[in-house]
C-alpha positions as CSV (number, residue, x, y, z in Angstrom):
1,X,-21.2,39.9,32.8
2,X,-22.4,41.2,29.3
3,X,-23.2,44.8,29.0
4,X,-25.6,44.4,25.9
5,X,-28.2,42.2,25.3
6,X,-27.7,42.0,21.8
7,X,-24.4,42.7,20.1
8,X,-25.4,42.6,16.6
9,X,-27.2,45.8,17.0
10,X,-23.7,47.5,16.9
11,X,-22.8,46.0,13.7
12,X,-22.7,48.8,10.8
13,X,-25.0,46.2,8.3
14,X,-27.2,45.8,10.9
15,X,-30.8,46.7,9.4
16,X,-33.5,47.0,12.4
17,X,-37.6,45.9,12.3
18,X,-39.7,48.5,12.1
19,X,-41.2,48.2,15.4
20,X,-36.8,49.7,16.4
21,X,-37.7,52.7,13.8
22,X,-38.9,55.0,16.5
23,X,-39.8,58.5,15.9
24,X,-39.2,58.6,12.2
25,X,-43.2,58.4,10.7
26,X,-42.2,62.0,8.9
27,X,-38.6,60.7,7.6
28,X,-40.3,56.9,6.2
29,X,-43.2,58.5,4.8
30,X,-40.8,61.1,2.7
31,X,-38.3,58.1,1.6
32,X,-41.1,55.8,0.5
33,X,-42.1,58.6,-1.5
34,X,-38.9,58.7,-3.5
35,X,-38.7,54.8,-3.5
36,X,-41.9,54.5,-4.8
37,X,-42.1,57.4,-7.6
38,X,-38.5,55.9,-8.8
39,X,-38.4,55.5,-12.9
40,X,-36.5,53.5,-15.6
41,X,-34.4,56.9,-15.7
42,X,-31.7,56.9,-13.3
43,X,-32.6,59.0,-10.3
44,X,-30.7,59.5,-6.9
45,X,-31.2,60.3,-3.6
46,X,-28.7,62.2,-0.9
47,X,-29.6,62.1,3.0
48,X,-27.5,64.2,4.8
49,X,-27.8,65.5,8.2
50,X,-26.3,65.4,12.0
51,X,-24.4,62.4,12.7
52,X,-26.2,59.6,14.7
53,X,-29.9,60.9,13.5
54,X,-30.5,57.3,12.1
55,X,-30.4,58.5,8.1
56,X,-28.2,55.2,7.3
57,X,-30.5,52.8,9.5
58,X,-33.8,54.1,7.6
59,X,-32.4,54.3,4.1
60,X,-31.2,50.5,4.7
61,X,-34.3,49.5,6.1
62,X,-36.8,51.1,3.2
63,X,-34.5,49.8,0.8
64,X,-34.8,46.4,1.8
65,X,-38.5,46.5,2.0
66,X,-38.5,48.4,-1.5
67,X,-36.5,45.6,-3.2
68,X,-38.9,43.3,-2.6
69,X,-41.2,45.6,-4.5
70,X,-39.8,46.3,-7.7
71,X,-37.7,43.1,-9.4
72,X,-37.0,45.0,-12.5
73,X,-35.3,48.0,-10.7
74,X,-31.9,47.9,-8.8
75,X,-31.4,50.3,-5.6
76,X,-27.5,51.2,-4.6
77,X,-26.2,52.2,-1.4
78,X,-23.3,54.2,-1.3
79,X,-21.8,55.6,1.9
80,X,-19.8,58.4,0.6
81,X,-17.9,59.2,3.9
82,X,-15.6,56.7,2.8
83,X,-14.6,58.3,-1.0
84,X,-13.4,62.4,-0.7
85,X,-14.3,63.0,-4.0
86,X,-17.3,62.9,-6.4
87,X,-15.3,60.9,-8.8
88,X,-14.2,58.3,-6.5
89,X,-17.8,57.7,-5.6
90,X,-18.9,57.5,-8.8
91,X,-16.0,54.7,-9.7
């Protein structure tokens, strides 16, 4: 007997479709924003909020979709849970 359907949906580099981005019109809209207006200077971006609210999952997702966009430009994820200090997450 299997609990979930899928299993992969757990997986932390999971990246959903956009018909599994419910309730998040507002949040996309603001992101693409950023994505889109993004120069040859080096900009960044910080999401924060209450944990579970899907800010990982949406960043991922517009970030694949962006790439495709822009050849010339290079987007980084960094999860900075995982480094205390500024200076870690910069290294």
């Amino acid at each position: 007997m299997e609990i979930f359907k899928n299993k992969e949906v757990l997986d932390i580099e999971y990246i959903p479709t956009e018909e599994m981005l419910l309730y998040r019109g507002k949040e996309q809209d603001q992101l693409r924003r950023v994505f889109k207006n993004i120069s040859s200077v080096p900009n960044h971006l910080v999401c924060y909020g209450f944990t579970g609210t899907g800010k990982t999952c949406l960043t991922k997702f517009l970030m694949k979709k962006y790439i495709h966009q822009k050849d010339n430009e290079r987007l980084l994820y960094i999860n900075t849970c995982s480094y205390p200090t500024e200076l870690q997450a910069l290294s």
